[in-house]
PDB file with SEQRES, HELIX, SHEET and CRYST1 records, atoms N, CA, C and O in Angstrom:
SEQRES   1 A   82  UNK UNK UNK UNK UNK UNK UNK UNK UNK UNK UNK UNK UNK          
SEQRES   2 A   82  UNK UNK UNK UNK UNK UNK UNK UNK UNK UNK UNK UNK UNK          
SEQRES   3 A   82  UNK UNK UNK UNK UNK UNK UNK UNK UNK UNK UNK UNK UNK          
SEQRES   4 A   82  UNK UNK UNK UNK UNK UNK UNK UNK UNK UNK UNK UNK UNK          
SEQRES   5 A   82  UNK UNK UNK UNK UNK UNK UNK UNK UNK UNK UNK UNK UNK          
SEQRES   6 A   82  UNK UNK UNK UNK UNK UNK UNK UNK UNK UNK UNK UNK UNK          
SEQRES   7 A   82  UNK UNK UNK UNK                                              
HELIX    1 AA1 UNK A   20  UNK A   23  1                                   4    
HELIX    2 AA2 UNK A   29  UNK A   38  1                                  10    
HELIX    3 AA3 UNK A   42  UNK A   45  1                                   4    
HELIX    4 AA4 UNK A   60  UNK A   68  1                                   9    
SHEET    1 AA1 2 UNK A  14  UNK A  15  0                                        
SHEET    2 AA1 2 UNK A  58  UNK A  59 -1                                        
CRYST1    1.000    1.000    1.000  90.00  90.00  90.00 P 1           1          
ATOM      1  N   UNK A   1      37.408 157.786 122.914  1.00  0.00           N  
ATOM      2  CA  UNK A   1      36.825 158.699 121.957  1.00  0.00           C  
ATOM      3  C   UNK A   1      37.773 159.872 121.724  1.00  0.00           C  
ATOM      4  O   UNK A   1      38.493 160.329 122.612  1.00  0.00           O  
ATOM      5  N   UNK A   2      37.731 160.296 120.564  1.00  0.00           N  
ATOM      6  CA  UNK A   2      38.475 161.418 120.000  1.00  0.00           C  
ATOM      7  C   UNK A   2      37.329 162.671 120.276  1.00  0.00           C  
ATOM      8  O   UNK A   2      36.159 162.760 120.647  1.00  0.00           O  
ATOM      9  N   UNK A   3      38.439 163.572 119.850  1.00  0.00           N  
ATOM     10  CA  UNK A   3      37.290 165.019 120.229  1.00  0.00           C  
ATOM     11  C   UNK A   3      36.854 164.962 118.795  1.00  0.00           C  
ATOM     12  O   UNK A   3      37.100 166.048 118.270  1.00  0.00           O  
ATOM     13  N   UNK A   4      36.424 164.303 118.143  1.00  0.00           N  
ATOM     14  CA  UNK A   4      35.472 164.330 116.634  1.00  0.00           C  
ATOM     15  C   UNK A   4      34.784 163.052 116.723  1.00  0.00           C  
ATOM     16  O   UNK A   4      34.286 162.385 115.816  1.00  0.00           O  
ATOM     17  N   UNK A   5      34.863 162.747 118.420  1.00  0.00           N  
ATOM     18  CA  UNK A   5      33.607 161.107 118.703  1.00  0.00           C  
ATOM     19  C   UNK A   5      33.371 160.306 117.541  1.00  0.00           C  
ATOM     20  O   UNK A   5      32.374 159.983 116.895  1.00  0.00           O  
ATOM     21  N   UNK A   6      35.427 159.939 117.438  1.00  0.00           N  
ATOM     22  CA  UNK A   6      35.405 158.827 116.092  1.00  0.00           C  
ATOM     23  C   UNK A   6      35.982 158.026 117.023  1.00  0.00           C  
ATOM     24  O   UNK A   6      36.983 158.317 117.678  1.00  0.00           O  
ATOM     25  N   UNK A   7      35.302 156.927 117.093  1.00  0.00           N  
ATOM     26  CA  UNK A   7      36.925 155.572 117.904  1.00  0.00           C  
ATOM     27  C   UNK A   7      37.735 155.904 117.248  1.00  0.00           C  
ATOM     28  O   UNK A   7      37.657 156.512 116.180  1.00  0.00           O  
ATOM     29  N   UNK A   8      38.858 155.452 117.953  1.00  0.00           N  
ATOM     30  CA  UNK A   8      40.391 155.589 117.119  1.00  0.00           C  
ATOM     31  C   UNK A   8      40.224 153.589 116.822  1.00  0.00           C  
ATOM     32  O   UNK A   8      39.427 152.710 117.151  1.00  0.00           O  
ATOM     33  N   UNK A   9      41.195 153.662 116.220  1.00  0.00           N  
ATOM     34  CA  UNK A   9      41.090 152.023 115.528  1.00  0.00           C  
ATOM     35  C   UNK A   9      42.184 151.423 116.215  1.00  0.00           C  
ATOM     36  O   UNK A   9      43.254 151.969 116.485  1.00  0.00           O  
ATOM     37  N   UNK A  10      41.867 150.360 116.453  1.00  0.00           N  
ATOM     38  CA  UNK A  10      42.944 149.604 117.359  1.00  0.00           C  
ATOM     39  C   UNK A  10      43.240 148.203 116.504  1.00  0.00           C  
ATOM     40  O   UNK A  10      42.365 147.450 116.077  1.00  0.00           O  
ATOM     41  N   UNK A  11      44.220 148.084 116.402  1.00  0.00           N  
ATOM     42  CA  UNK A  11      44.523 146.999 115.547  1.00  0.00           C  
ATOM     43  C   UNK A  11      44.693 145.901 116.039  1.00  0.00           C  
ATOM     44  O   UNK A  11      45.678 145.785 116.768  1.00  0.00           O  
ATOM     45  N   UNK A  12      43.667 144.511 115.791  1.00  0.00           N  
ATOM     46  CA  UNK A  12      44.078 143.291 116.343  1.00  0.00           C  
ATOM     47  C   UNK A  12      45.505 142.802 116.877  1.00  0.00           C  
ATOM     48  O   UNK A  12      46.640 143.108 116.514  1.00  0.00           O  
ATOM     49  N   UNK A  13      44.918 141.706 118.131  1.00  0.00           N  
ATOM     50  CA  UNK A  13      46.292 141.556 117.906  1.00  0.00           C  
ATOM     51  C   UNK A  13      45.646 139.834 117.961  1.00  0.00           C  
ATOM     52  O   UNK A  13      44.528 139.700 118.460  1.00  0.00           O  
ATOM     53  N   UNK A  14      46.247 138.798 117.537  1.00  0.00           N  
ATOM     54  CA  UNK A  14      45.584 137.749 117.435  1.00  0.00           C  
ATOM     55  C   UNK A  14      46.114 136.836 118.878  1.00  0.00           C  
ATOM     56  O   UNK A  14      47.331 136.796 118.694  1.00  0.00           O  
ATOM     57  N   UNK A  15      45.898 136.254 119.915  1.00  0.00           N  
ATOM     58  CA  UNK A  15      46.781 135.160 120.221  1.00  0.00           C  
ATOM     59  C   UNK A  15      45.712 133.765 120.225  1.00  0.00           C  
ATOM     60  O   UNK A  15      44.689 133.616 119.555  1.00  0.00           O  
ATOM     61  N   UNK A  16      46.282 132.897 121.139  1.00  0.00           N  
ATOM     62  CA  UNK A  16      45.760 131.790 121.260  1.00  0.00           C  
ATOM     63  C   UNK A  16      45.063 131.752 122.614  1.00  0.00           C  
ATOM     64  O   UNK A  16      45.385 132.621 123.425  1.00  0.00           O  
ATOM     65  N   UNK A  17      44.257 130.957 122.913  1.00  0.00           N  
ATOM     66  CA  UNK A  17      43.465 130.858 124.550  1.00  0.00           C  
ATOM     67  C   UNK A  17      44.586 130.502 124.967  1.00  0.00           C  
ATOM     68  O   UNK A  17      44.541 130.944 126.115  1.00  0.00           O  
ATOM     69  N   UNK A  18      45.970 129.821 124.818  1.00  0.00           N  
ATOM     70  CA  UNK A  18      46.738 128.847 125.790  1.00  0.00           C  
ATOM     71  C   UNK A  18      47.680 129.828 126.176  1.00  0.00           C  
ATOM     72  O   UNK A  18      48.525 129.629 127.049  1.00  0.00           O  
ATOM     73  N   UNK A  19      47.524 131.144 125.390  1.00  0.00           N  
ATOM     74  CA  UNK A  19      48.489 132.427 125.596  1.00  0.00           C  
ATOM     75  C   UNK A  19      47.995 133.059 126.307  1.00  0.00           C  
ATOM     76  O   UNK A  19      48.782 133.602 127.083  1.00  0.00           O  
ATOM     77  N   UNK A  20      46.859 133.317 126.469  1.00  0.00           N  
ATOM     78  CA  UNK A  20      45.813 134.116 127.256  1.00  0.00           C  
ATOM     79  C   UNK A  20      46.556 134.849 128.595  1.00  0.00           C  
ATOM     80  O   UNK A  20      47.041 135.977 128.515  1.00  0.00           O  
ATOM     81  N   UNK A  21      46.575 134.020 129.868  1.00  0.00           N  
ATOM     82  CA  UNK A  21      47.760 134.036 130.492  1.00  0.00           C  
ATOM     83  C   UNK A  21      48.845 134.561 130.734  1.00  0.00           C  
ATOM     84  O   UNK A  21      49.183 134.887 131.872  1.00  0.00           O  
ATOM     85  N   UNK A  22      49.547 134.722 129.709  1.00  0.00           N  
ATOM     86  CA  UNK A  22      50.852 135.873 129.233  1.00  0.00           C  
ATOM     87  C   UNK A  22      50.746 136.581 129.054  1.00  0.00           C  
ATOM     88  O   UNK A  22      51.682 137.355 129.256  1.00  0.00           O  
ATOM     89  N   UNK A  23      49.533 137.071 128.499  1.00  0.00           N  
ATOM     90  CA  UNK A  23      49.281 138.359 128.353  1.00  0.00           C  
ATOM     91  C   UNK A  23      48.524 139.404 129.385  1.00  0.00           C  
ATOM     92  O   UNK A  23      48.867 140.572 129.565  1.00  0.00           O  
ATOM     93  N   UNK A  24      46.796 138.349 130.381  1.00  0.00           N  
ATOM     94  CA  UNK A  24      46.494 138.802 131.289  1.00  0.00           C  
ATOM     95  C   UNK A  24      46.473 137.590 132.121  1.00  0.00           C  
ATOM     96  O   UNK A  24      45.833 136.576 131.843  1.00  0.00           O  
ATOM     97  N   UNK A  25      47.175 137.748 133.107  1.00  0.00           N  
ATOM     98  CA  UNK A  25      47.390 136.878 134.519  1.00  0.00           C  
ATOM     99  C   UNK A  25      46.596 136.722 135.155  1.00  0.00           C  
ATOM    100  O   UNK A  25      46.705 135.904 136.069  1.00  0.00           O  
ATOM    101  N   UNK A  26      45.286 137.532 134.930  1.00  0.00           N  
ATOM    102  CA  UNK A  26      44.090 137.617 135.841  1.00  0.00           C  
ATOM    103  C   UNK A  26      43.245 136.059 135.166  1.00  0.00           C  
ATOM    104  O   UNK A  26      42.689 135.142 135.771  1.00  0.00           O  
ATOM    105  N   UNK A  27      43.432 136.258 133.903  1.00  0.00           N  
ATOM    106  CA  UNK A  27      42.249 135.021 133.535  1.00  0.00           C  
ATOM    107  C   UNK A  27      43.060 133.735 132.862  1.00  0.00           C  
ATOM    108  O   UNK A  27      43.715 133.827 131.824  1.00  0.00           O  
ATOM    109  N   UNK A  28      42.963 133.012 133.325  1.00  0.00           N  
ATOM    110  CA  UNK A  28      43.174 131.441 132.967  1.00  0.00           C  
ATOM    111  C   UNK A  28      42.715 130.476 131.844  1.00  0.00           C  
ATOM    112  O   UNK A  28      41.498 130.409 131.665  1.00  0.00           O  
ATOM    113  N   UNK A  29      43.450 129.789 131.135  1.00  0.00           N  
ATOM    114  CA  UNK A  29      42.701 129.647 129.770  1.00  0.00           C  
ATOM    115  C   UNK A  29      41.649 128.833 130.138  1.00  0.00           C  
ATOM    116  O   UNK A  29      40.581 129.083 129.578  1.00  0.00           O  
ATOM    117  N   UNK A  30      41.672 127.791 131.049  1.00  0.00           N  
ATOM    118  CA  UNK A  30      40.102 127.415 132.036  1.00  0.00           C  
ATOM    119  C   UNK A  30      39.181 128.307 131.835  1.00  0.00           C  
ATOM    120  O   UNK A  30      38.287 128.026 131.037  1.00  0.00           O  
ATOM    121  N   UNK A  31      39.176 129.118 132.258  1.00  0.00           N  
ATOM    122  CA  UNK A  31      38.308 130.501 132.571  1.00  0.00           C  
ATOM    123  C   UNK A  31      37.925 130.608 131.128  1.00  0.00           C  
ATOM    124  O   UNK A  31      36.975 130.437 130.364  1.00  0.00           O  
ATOM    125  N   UNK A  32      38.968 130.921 131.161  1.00  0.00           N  
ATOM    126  CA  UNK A  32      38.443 131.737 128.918  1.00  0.00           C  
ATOM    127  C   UNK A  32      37.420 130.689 128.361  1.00  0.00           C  
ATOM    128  O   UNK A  32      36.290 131.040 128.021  1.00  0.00           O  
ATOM    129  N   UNK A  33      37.920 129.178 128.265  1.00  0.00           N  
ATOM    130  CA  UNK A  33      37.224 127.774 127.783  1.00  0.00           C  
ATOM    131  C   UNK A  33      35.840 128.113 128.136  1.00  0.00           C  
ATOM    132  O   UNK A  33      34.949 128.019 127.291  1.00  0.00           O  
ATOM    133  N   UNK A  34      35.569 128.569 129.543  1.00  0.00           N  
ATOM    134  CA  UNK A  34      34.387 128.354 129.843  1.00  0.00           C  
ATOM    135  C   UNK A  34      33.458 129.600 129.566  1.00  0.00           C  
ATOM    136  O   UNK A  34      32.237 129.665 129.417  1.00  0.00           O  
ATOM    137  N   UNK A  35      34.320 130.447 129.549  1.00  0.00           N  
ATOM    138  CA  UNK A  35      33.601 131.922 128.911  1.00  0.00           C  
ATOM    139  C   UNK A  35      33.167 131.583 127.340  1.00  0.00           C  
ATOM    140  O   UNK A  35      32.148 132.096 126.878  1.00  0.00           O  
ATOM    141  N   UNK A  36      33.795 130.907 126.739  1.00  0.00           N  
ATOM    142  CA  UNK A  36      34.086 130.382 125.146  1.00  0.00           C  
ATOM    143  C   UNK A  36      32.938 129.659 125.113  1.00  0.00           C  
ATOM    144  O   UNK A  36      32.233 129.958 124.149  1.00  0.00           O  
ATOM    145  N   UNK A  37      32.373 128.573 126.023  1.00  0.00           N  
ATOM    146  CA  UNK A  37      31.372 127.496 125.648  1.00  0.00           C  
ATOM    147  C   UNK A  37      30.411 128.005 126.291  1.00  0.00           C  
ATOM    148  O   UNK A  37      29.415 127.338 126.012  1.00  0.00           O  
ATOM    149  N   UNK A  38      30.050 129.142 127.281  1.00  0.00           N  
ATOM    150  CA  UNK A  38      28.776 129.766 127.531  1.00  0.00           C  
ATOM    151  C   UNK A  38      28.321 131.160 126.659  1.00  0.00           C  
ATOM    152  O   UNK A  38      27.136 131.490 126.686  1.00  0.00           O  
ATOM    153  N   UNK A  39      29.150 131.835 126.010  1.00  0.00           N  
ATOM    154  CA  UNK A  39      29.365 133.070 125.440  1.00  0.00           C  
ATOM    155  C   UNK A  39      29.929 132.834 124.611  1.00  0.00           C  
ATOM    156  O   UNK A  39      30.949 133.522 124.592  1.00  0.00           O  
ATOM    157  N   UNK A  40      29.831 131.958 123.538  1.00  0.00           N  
ATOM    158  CA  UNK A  40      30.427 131.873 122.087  1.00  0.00           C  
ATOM    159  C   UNK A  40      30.050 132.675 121.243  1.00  0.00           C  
ATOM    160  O   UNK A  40      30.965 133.047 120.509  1.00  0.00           O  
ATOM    161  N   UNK A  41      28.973 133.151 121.010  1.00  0.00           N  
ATOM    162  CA  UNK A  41      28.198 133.870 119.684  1.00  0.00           C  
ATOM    163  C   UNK A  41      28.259 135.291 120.249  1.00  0.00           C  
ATOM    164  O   UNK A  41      28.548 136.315 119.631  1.00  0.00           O  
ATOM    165  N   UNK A  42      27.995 135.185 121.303  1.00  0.00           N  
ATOM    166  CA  UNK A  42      28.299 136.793 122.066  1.00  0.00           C  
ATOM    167  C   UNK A  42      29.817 137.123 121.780  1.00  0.00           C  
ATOM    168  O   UNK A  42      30.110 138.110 121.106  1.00  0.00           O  
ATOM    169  N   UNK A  43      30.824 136.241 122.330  1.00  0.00           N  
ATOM    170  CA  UNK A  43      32.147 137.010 121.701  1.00  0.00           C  
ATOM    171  C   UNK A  43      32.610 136.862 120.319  1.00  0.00           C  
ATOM    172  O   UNK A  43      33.708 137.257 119.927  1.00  0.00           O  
ATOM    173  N   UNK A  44      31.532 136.145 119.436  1.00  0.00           N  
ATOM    174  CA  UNK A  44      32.234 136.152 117.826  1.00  0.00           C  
ATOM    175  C   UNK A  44      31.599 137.300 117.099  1.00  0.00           C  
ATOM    176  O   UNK A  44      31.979 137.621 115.973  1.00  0.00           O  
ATOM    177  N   UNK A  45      30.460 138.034 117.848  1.00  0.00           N  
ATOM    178  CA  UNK A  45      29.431 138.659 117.532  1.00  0.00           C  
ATOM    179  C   UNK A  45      30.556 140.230 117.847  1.00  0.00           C  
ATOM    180  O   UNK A  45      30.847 141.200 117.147  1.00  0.00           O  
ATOM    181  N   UNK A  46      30.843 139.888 118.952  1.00  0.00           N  
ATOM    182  CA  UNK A  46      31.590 141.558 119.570  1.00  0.00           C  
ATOM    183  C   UNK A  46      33.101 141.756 118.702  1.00  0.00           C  
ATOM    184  O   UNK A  46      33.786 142.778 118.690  1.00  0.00           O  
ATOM    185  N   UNK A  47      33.395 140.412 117.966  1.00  0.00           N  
ATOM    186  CA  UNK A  47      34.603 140.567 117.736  1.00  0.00           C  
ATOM    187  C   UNK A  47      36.111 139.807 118.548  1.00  0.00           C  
ATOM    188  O   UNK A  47      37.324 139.780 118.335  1.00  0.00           O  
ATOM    189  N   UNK A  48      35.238 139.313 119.460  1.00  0.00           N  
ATOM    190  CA  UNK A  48      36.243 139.251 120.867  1.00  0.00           C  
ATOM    191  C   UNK A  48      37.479 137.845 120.477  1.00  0.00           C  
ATOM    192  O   UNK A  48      38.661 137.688 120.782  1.00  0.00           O  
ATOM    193  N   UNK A  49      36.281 136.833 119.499  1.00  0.00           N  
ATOM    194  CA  UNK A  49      36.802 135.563 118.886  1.00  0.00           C  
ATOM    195  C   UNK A  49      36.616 135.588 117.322  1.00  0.00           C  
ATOM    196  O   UNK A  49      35.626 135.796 116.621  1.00  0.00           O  
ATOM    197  N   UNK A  50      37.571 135.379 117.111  1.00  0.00           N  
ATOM    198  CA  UNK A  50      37.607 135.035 115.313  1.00  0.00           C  
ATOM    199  C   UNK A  50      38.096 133.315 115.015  1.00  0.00           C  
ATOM    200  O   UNK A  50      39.165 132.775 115.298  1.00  0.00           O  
ATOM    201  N   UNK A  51      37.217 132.898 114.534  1.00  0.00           N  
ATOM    202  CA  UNK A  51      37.989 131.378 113.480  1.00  0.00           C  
ATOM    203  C   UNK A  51      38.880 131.833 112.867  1.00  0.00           C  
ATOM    204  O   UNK A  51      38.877 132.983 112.428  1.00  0.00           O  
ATOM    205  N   UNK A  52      40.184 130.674 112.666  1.00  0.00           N  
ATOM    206  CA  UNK A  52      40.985 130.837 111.090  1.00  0.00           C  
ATOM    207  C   UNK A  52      40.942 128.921 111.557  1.00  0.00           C  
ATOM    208  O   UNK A  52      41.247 128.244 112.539  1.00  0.00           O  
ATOM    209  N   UNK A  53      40.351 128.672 110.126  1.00  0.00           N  
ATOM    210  CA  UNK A  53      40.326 127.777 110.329  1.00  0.00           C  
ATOM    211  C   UNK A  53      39.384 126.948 111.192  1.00  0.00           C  
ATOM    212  O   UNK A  53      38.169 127.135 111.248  1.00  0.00           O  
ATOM    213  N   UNK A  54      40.241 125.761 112.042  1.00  0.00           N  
ATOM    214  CA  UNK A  54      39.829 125.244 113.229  1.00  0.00           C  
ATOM    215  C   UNK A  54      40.004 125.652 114.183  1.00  0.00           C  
ATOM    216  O   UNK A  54      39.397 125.228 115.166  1.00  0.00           O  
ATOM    217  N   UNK A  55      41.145 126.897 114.274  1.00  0.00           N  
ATOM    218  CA  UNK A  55      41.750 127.740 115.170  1.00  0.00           C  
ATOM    219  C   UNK A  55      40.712 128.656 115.877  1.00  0.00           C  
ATOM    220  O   UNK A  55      39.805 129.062 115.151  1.00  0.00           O  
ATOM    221  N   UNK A  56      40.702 128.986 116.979  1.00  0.00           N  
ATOM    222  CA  UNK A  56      40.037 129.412 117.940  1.00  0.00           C  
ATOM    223  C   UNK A  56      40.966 130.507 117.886  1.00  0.00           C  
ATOM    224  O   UNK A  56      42.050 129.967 117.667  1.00  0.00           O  
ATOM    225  N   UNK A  57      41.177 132.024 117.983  1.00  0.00           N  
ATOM    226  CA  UNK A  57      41.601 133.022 118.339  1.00  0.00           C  
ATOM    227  C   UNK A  57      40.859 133.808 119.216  1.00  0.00           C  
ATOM    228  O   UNK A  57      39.648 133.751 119.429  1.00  0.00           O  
ATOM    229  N   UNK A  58      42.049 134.865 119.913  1.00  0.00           N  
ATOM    230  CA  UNK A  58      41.713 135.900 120.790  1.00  0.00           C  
ATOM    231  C   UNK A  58      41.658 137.046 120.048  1.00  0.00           C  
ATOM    232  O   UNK A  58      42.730 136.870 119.470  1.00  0.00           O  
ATOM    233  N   UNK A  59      41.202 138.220 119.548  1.00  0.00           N  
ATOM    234  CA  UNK A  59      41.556 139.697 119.628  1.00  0.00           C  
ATOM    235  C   UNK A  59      41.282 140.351 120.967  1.00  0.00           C  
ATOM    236  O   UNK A  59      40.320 140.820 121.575  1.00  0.00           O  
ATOM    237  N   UNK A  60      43.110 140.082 121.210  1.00  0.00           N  
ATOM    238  CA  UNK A  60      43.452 140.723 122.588  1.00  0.00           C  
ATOM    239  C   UNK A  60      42.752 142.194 123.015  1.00  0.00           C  
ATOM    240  O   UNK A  60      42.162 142.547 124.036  1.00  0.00           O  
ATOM    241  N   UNK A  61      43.059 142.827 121.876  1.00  0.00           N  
ATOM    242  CA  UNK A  61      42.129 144.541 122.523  1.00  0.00           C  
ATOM    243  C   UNK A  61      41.259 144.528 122.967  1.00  0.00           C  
ATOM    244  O   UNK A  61      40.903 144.975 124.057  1.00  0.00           O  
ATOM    245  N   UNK A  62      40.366 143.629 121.645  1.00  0.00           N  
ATOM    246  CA  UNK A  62      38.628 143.947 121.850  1.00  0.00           C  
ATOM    247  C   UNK A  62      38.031 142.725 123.055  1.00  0.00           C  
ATOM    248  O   UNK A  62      36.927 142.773 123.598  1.00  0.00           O  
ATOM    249  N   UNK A  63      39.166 141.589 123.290  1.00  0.00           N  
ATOM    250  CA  UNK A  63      38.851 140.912 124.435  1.00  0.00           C  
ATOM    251  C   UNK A  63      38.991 142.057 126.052  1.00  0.00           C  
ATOM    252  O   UNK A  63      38.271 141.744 126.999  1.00  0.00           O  
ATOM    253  N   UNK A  64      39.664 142.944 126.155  1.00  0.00           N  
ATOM    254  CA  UNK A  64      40.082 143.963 127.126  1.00  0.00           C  
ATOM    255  C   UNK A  64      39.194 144.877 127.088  1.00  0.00           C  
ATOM    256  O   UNK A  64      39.036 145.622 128.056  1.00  0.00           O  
ATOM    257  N   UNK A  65      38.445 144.986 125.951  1.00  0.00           N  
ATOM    258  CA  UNK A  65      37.195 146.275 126.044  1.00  0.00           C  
ATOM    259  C   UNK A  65      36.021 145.430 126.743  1.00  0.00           C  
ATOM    260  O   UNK A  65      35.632 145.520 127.908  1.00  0.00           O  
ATOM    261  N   UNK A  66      35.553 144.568 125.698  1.00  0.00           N  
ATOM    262  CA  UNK A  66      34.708 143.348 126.395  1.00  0.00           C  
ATOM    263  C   UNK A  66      34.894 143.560 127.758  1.00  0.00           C  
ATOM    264  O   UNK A  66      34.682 144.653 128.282  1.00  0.00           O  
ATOM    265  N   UNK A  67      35.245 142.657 128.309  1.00  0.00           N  
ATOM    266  CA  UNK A  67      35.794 142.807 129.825  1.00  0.00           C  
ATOM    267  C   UNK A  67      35.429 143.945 130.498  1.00  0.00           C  
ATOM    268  O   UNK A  67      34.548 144.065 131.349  1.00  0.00           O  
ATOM    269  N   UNK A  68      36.280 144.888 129.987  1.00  0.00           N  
ATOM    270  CA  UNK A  68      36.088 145.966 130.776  1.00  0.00           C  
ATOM    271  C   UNK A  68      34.606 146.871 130.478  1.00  0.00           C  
ATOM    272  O   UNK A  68      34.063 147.704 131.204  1.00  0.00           O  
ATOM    273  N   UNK A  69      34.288 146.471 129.422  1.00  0.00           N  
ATOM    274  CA  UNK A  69      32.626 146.947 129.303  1.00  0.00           C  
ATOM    275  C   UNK A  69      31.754 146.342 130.038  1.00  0.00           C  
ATOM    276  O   UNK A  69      30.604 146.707 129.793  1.00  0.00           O  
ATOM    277  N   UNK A  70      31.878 145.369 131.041  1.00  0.00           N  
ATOM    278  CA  UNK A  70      31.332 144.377 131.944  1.00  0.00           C  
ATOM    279  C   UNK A  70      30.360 143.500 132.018  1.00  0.00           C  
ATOM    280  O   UNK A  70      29.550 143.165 132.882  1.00  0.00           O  
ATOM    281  N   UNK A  71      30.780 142.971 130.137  1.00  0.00           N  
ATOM    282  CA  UNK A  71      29.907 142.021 129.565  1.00  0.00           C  
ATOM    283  C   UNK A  71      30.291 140.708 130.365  1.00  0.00           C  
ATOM    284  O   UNK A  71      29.533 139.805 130.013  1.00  0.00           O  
ATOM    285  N   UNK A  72      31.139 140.315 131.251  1.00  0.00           N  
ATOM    286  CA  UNK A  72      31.454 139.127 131.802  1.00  0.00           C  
ATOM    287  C   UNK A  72      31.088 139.224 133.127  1.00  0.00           C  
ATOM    288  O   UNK A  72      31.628 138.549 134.004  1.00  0.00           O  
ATOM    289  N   UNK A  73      29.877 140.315 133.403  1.00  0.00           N  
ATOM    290  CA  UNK A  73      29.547 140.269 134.974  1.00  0.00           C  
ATOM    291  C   UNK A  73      28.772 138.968 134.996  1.00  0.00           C  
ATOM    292  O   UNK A  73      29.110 138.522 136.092  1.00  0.00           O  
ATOM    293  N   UNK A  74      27.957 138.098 134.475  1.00  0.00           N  
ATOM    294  CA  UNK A  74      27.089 136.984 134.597  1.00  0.00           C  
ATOM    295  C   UNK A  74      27.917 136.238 133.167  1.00  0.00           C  
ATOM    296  O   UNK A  74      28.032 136.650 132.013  1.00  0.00           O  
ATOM    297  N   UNK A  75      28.373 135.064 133.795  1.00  0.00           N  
ATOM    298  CA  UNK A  75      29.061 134.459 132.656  1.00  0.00           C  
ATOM    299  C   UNK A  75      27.916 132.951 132.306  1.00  0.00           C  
ATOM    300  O   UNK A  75      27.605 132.588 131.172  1.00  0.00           O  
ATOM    301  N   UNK A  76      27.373 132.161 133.850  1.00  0.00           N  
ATOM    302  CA  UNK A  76      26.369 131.380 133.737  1.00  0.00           C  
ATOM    303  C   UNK A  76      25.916 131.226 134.703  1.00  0.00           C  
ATOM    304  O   UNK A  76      26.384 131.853 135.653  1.00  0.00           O  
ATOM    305  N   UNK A  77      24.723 130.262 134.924  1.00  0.00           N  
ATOM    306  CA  UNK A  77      23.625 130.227 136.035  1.00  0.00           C  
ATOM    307  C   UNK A  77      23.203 131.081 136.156  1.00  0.00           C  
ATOM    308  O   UNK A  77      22.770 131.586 135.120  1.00  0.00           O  
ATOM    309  N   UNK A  78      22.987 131.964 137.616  1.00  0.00           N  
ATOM    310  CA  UNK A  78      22.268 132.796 137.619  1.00  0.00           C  
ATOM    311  C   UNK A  78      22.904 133.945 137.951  1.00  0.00           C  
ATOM    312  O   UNK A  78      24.131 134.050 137.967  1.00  0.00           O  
ATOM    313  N   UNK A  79      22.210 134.737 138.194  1.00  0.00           N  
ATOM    314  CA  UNK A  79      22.945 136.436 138.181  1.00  0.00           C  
ATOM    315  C   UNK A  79      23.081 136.926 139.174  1.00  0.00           C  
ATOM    316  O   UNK A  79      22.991 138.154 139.148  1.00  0.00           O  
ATOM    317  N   UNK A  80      23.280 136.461 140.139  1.00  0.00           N  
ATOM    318  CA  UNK A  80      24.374 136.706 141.686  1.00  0.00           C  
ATOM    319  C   UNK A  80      23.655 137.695 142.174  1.00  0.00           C  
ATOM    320  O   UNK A  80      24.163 138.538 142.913  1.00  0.00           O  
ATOM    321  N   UNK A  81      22.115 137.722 141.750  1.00  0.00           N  
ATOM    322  CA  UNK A  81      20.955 138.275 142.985  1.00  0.00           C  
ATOM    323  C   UNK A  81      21.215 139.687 141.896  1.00  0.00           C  
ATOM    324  O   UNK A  81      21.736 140.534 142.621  1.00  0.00           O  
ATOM    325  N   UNK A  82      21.070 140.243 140.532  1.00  0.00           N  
ATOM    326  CA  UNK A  82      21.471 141.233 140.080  1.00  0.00           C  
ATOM    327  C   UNK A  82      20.264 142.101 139.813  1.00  0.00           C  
ATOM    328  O   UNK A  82      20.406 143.223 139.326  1.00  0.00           O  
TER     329      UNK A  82                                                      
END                                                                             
């Protein structure tokens, strides 16, 4: 937040799940796949995934806010006693 509590704008950056990896080492495009087929509409909804096409994309930023907003504490089953 800015001191006029405007987001500042962060500009996509697009990659692929198979890039994922290169960019954060922590998550595995495994990982992502399965975040992707339990949380699909949730991350197309946040922004996190965009179509072009048949193409599956990342927006790397808003995948790093996600995350770190700790929308991936329960990804499936159950909620680890929460």
């Amino acid at each position: 937040m800015t001191a006029n509590n405007i987001t500042p704008h962060v500009e996509p950056q697009f990659i692929k799940p198979s890039k994922l990896s290169d960019h954060e080492p922590a998550f595995t495009e495994g990982g992502f796949r399965h975040l992707q087929f339990t949380k699909a509409k949730e991350l197309e909804a946040a922004g996190v995934t965009v179509r072009f096409g048949r193409r599956l994309l990342i927006n790397l930023p808003r995948f790093r806010e996600w995350i770190a907003e700790g929308n991936a504490r329960v990804i499936a089953g159950r909620n680890g006693g929460l």
